[in-house]
VEXMI-267294 format. One line per 4 residues: number of its first residue (from 1); their letters; for each residue x, y, z of N, C-alpha, C, O, CB. Coordinates in nm, 3 decimals. Glycine has a CB too. Layout:
VEXMI-267294
NUM> a> X:Y:Z:X:Y:Z:X:Y:Z:X:Y:Z:X:Y:Z; ...
end
This chain:
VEXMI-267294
1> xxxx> 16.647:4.652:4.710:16.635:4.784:4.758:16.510:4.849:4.700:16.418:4.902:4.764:16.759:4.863:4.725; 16.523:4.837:4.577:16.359:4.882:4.523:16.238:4.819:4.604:16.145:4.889:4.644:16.331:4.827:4.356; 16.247:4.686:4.624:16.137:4.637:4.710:16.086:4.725:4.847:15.977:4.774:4.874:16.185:4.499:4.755; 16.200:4.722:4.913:16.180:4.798:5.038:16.137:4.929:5.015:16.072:4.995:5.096:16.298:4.805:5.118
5> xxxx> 16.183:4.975:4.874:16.196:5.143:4.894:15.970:5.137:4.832:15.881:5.206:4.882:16.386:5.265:4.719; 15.957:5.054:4.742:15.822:5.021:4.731:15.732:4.983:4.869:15.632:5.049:4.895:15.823:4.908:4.637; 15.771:4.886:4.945:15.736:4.882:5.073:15.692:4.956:5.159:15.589:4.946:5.226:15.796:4.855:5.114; 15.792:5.051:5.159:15.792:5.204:5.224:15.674:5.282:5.195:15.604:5.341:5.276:15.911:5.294:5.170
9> xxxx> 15.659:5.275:5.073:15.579:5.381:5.012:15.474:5.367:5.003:15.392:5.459:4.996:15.600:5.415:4.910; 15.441:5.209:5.003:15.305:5.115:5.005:15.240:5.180:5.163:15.129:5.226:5.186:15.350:4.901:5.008; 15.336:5.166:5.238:15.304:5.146:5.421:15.286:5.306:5.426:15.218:5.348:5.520:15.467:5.067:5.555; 15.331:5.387:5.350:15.301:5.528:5.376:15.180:5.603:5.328:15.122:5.694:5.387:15.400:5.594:5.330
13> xxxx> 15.139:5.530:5.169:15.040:5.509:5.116:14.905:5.458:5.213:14.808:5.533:5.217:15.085:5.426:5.020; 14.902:5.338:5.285:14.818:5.301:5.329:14.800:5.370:5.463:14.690:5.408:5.503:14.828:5.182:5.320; 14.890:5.383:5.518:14.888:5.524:5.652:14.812:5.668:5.597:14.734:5.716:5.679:15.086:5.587:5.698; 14.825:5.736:5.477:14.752:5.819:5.460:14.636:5.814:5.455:14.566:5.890:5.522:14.776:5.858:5.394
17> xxxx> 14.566:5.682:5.336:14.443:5.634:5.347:14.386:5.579:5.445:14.265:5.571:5.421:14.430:5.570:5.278; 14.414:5.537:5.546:14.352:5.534:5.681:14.360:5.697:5.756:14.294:5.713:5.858:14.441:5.411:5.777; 14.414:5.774:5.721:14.407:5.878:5.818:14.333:6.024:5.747:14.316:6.135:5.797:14.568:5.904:5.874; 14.300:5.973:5.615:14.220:6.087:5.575:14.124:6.108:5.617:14.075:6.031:5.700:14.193:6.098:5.475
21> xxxx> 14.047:6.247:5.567:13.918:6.299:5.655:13.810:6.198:5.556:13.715:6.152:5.620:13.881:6.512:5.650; 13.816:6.169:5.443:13.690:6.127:5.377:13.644:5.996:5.468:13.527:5.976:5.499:13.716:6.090:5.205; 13.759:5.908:5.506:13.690:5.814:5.611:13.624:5.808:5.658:13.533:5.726:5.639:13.709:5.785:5.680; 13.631:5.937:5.799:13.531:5.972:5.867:13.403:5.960:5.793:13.320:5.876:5.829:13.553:6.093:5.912
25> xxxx> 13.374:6.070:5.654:13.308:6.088:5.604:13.218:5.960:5.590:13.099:5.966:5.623:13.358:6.147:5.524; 13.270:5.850:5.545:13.236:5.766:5.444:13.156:5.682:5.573:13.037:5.655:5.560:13.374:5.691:5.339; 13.237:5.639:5.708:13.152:5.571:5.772:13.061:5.624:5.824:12.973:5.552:5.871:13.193:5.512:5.842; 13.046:5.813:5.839:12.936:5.868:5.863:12.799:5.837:5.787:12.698:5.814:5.854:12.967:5.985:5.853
29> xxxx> 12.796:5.837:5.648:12.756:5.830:5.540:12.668:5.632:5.563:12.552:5.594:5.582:12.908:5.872:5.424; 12.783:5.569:5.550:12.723:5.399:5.621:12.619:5.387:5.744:12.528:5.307:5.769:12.863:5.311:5.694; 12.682:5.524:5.823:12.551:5.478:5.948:12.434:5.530:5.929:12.330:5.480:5.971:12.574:5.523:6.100; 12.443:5.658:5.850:12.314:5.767:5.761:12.200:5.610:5.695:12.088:5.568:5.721:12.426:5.904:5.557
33> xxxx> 12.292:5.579:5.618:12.233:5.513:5.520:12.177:5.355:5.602:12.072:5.292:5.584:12.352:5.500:5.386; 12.267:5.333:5.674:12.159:5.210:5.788:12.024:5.273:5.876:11.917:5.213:5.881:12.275:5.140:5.941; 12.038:5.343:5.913:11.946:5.478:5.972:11.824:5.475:5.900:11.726:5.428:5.958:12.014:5.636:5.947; 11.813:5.520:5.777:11.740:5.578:5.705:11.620:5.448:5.621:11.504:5.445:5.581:11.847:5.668:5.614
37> xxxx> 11.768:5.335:5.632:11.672:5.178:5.572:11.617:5.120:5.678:11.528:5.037:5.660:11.764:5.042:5.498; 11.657:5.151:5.802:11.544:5.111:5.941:11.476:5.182:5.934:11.366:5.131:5.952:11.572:5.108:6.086; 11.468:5.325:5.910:11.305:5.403:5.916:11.242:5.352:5.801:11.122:5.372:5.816:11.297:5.587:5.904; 11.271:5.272:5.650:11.184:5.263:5.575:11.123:5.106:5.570:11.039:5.051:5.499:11.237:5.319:5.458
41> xxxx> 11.195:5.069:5.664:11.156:4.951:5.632:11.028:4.956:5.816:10.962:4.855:5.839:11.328:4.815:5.602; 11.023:5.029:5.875:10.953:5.088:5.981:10.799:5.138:5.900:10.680:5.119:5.927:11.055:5.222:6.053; 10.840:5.181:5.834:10.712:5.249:5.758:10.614:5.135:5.718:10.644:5.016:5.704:10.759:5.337:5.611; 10.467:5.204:5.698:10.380:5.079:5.669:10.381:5.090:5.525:10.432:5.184:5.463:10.223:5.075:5.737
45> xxxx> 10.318:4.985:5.470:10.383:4.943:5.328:10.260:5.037:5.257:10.140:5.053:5.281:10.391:4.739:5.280; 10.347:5.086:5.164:10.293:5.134:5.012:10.143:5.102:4.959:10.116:5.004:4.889:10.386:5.063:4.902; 10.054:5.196:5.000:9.942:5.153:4.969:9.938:5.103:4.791:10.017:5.162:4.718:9.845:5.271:5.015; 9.862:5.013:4.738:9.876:4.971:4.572:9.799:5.131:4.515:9.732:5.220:4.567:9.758:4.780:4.514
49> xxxx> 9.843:5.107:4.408:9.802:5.212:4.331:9.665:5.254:4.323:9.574:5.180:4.359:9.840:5.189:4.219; 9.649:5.345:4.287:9.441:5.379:4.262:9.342:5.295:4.178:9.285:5.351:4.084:9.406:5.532:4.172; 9.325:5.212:4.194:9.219:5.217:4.048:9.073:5.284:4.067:8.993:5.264:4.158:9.180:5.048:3.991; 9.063:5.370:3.954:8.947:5.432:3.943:8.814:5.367:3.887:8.713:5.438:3.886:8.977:5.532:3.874
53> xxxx> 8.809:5.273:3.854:8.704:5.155:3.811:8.557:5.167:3.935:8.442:5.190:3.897:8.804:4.968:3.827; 8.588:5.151:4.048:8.450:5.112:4.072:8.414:5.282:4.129:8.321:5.297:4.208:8.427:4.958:4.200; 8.496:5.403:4.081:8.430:5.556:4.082:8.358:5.596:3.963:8.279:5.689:3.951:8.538:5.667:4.099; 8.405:5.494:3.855:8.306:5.470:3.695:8.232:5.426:3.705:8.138:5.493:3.662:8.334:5.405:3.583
57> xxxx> 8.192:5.302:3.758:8.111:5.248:3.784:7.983:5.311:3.857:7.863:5.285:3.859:8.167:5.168:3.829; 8.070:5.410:3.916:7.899:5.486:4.065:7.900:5.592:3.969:7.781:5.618:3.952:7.935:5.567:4.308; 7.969:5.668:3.896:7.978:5.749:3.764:7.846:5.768:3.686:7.761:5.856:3.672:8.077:5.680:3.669; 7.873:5.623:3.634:7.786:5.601:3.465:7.651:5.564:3.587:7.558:5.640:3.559:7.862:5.414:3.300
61> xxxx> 7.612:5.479:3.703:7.478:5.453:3.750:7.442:5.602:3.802:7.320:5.615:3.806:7.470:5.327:3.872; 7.516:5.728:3.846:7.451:5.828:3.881:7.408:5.892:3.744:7.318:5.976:3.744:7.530:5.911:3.973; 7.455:5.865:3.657:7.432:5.963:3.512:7.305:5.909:3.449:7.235:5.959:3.361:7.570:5.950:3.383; 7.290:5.771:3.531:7.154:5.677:3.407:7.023:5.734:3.555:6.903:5.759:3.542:7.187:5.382:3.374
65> xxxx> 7.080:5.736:3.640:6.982:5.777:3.761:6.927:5.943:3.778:6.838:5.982:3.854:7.068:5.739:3.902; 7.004:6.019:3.691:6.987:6.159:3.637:6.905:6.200:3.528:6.828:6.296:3.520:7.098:6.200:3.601; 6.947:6.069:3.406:6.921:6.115:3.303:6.719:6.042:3.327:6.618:6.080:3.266:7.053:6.055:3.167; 6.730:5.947:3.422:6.567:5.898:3.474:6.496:5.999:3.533:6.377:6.008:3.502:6.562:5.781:3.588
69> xxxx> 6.555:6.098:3.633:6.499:6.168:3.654:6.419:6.285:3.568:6.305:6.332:3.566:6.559:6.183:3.718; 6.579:6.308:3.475:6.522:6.432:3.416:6.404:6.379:3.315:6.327:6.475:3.304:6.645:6.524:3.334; 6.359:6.274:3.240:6.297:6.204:3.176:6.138:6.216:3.238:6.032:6.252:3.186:6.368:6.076:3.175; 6.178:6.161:3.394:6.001:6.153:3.482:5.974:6.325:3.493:5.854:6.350:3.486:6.004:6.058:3.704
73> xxxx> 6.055:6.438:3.508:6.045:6.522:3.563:5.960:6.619:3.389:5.868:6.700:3.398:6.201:6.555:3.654; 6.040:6.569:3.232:5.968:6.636:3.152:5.834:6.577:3.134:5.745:6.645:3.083:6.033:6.651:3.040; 5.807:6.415:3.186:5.649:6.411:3.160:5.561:6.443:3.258:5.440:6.466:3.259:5.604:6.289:3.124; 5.669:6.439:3.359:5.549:6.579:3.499:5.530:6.692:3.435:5.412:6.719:3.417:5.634:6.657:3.677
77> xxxx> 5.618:6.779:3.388:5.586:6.881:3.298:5.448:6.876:3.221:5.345:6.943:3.221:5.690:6.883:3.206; 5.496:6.767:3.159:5.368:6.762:3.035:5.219:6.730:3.103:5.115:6.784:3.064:5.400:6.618:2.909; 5.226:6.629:3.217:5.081:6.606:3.232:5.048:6.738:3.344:4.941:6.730:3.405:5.042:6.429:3.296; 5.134:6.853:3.370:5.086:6.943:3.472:5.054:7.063:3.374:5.012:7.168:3.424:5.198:6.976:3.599
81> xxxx> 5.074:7.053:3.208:5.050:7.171:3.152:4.901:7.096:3.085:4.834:7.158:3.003:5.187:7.239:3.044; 4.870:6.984:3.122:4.725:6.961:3.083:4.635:6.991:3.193:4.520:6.974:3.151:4.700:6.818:3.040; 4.635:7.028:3.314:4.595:7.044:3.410:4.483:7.173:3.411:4.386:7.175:3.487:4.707:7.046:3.483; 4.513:7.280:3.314:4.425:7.335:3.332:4.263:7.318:3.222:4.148:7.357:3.244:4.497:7.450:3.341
85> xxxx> 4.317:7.248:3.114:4.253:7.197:3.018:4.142:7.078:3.098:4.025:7.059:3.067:4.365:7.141:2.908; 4.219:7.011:3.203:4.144:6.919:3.249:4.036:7.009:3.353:3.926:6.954:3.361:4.240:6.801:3.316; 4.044:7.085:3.401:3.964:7.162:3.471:3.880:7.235:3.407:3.797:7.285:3.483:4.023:7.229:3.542; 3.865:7.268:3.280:3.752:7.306:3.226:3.654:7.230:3.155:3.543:7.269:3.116:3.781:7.384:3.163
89> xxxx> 3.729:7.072:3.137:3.692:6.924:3.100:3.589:6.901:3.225:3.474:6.861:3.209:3.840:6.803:3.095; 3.648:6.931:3.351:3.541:6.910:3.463:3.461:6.994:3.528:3.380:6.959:3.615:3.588:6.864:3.555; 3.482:7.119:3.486:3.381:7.220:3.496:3.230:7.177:3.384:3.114:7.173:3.426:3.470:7.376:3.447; 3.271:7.151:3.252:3.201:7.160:3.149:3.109:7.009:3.167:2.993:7.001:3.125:3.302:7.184:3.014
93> xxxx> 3.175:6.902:3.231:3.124:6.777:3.288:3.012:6.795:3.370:2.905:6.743:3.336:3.221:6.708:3.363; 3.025:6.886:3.512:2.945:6.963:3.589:2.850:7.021:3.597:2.769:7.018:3.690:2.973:7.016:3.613; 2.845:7.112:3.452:2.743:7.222:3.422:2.643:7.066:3.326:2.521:7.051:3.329:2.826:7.408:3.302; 2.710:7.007:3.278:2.641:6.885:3.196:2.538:6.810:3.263:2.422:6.783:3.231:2.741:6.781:3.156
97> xxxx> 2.624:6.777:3.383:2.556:6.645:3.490:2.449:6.769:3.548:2.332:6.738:3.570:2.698:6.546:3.651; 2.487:6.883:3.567:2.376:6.982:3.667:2.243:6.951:3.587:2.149:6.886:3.634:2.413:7.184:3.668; 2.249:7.022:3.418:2.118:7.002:3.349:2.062:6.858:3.317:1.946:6.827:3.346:2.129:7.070:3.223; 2.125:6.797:3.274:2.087:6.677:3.300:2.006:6.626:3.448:1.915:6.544:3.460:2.205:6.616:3.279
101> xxxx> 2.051:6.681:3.519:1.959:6.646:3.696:1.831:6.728:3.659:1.722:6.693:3.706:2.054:6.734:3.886; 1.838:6.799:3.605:1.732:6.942:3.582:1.658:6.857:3.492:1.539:6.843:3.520:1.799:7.114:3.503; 1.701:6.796:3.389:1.615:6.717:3.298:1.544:6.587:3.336:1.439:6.554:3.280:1.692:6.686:3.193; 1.596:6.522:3.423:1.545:6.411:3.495:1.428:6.462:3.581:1.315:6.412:3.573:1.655:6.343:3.580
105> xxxx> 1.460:6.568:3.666:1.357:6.606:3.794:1.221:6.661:3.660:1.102:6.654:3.693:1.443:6.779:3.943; 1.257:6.707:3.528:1.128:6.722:3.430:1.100:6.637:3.392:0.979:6.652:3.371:1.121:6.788:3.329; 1.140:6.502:3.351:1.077:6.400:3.315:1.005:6.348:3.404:0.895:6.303:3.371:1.144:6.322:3.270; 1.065:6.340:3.591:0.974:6.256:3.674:0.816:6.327:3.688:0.709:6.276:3.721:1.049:6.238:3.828
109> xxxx> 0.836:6.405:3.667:0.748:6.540:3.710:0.670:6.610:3.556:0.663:6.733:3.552:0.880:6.677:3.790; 0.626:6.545:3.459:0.613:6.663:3.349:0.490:6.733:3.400:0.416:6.689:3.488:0.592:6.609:3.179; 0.476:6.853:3.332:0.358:6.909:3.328:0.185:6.842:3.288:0.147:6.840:3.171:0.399:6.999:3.245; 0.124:6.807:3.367:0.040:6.779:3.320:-0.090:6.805:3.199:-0.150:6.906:3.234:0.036:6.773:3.391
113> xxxx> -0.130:6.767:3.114:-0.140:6.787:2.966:-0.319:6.843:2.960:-0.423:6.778:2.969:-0.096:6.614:2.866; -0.300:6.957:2.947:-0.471:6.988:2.955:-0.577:6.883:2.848:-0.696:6.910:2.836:-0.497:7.174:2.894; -0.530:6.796:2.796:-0.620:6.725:2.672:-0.694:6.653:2.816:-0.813:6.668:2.844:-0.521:6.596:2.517; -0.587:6.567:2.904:-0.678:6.506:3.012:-0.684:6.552:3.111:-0.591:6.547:3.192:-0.662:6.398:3.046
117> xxxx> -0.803:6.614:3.137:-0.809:6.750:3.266:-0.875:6.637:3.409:-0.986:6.585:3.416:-0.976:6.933:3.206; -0.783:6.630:3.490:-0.843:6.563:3.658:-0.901:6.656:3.720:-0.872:6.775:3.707:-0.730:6.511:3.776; -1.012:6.600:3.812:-1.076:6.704:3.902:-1.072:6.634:3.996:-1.070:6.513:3.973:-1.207:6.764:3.878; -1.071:6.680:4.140:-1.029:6.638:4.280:-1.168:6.623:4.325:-1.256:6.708:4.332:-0.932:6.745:4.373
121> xxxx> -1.169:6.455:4.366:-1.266:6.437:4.477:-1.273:6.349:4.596:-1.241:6.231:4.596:-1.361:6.413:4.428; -1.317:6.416:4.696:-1.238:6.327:4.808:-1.155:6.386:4.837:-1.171:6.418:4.954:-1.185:6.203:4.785; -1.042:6.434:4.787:-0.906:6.485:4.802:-0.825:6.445:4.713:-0.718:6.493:4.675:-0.849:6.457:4.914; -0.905:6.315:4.667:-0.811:6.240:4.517:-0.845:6.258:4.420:-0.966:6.274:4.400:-0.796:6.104:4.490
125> xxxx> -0.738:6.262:4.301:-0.726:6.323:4.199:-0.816:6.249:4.119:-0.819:6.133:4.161:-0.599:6.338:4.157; -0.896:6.269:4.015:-0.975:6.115:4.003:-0.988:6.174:3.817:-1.040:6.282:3.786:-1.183:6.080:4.137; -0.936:6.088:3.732:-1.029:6.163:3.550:-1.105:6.229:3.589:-1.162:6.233:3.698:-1.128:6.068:3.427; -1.112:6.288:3.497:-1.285:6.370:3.474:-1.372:6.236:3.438:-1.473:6.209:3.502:-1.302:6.513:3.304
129> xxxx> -1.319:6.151:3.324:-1.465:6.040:3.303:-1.376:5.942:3.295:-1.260:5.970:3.265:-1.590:6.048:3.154; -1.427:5.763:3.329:-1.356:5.678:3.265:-1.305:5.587:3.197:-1.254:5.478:3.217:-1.343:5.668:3.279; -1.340:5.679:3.073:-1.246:5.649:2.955:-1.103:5.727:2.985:-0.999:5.680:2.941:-1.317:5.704:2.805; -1.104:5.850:3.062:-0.958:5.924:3.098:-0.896:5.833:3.181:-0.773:5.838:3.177:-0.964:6.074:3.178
133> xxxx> -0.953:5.738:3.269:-0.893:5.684:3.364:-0.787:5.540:3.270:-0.679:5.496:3.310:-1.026:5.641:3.486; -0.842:5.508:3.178:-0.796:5.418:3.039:-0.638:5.489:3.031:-0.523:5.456:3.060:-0.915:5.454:2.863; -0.703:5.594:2.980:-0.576:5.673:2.923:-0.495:5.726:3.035:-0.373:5.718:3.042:-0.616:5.797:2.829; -0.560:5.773:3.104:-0.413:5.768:3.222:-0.314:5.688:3.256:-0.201:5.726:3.286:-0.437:5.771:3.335
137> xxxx> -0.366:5.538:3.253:-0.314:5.426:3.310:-0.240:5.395:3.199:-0.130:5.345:3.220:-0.408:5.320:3.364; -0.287:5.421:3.047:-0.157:5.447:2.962:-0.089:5.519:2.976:0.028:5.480:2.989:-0.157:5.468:2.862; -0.117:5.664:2.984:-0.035:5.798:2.975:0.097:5.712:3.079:0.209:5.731:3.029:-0.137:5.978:3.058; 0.100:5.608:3.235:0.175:5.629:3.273:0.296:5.552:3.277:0.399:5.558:3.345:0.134:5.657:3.339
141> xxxx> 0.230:5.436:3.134:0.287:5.352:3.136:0.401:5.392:3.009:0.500:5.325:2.979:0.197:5.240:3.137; 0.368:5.485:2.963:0.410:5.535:2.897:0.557:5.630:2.921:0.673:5.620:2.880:0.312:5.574:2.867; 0.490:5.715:3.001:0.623:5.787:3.099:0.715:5.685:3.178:0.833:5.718:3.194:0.556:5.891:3.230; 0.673:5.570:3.226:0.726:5.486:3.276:0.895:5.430:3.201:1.000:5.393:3.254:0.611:5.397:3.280
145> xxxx> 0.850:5.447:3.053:0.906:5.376:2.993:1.049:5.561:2.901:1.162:5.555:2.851:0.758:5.256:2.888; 0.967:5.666:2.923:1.068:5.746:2.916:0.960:5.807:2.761:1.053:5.871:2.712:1.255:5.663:2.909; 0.900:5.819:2.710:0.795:5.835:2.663:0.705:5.901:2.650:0.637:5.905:2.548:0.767:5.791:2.677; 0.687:5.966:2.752:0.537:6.034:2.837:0.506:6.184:2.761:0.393:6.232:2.762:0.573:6.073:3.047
149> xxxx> 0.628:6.258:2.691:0.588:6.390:2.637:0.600:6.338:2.473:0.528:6.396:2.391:0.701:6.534:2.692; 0.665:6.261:2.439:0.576:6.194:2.254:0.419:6.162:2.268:0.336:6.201:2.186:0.652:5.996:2.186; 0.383:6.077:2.395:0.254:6.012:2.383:0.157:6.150:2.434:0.041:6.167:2.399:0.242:5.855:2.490; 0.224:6.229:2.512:0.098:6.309:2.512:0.085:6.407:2.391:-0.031:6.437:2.363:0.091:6.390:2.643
153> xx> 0.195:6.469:2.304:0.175:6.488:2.161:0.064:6.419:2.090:-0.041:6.478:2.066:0.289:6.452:2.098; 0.082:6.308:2.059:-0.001:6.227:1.975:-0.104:6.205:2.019:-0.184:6.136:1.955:0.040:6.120:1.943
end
């Protein structure tokens, strides 16, 4: 009699648990959860993680490509603050080479030296006597050689 009356209670037991609301629940919950592992397994896969390595890499070559610049850019500095120094280097070169031209056109050309006075005949310049004509032909070998206002001194 206990068996049966256990029986009973078993079969009444298991009649409730089939007829509760959480059931519903629970196979709601099973189809949620099949649902939700077809959309993830739908999804495209998980990109791998970041590595930041080759953004170090373009990093440290933009910083050595900066620090080159700023390097060429202080000795532009420097050779553009000589710039005006060099322009009075080539002004002062200028006024140099000018007298110097001035000194050449007096050497080709000196003044001729009253000790040996020429007189024109013919139209050509000719010594006065010649023994001057001696000394001319020194006097010009003389200038020739860069000379010509020591030798007419002496």
């Amino acid at each position: 009699q206990q068996i049966q009356q256990l029986q009973g209670e078993f079969s009444e037991l298991k009649q409730q648990f089939n007829q509760r609301k959480d059931s519903g629940e629970i196979e709601e919950v099973k189809q949620l959860a099949a649902a939700i592992q077809q959309q993830i397994f739908a999804l495209e896969p998980v990109p791998p993680a970041f590595d930041p390595t080759p953004l170090e890499q373009q990093i440290q070559q933009l910083k050595l490509a900066i620090a080159q610049i700023d390097s060429t850019q202080t000795n532009f500095t420097i050779e553009l603050a000589k710039v005006p120094q060099l322009w009075e280097n080539i002004a002062h070169i200028q006024h140099q080479q000018s007298e110097l031209q001035q000194l050449i056109l007096q050497i080709k050309q000196p003044p001729r030296s009253p000790v040996f006075p020429l007189v024109t005949f013919g139209g050509k310049i000719q010594p006065h006597r010649t023994k001057n004509k001696r000394i001319e032909a020194i006097m010009a070998m003389a200038e020739a050689q860069g000379i010509g206002e020591e030798f007419q001194m002496v």
